[in-house]
C-alpha positions in Angstrom: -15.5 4.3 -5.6 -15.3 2.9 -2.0 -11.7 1.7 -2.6 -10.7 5.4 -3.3 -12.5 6.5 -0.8 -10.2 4.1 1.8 -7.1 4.9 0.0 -7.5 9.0 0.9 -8.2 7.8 4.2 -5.3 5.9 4.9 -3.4 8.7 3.6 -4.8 11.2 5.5 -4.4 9.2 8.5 -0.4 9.0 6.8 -0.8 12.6 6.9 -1.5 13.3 10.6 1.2 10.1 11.8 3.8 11.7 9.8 5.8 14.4 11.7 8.5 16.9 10.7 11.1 14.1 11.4 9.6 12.4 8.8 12.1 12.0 5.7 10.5 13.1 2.3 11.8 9.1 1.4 9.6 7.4 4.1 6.7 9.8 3.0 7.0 8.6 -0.5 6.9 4.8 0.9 4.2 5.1 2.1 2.0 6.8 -0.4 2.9 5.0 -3.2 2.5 1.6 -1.0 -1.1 3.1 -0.6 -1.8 4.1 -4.0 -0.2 1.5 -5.7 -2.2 -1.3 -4.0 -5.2 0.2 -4.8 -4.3 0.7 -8.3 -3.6 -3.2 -8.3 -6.7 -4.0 -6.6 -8.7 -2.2 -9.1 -6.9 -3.1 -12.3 -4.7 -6.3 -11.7 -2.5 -5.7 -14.6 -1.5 -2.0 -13.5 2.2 -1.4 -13.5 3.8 2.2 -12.0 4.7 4.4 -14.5 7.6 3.9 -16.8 9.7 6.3 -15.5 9.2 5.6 -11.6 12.5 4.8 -10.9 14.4 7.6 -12.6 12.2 10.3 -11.5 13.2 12.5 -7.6 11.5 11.9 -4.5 9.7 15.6 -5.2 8.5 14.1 -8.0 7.1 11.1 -7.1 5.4 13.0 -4.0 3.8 15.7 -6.5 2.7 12.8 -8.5 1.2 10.9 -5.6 -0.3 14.3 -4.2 -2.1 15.1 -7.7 -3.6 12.1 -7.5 -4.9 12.4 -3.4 -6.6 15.6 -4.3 -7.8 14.6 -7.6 -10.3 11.7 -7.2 
């Protein structure tokens, strides 16, 4: 669980570097850099969803969102 627990961190601290100016692009970046390395760190042979690629920026930041607040 400590791995988690570091991944909300460093998205939190995302959180409080990100300002206004921030695109919703770069804010997607970065959370699924975070979340996917940890995803990889705790199960090697995880892969992104299926439909990563097709899906919106809002959707992708939902997605990443749900699962910051969920563990």
């Amino acid at each position: 669980m400590d791995k988690f627990n570091a991944m909300k961190s460093f998205l939190m601290l995302g959180e409080l570097m990100n300002n206004d100016k921030t695109s919703l692009k770069d804010k997607v970046k970065y959370k699924e850099r975070i979340v996917f390395a940890t995803m990889r760190s705790m199960i090697p042979q995880w892969e992104p969803p299926s439909d990563w690629s097709t899906i919106t920026d809002e959707q992708k930041l939902e997605r990443l969102t749900k699962i910051e607040t969920e563990i």
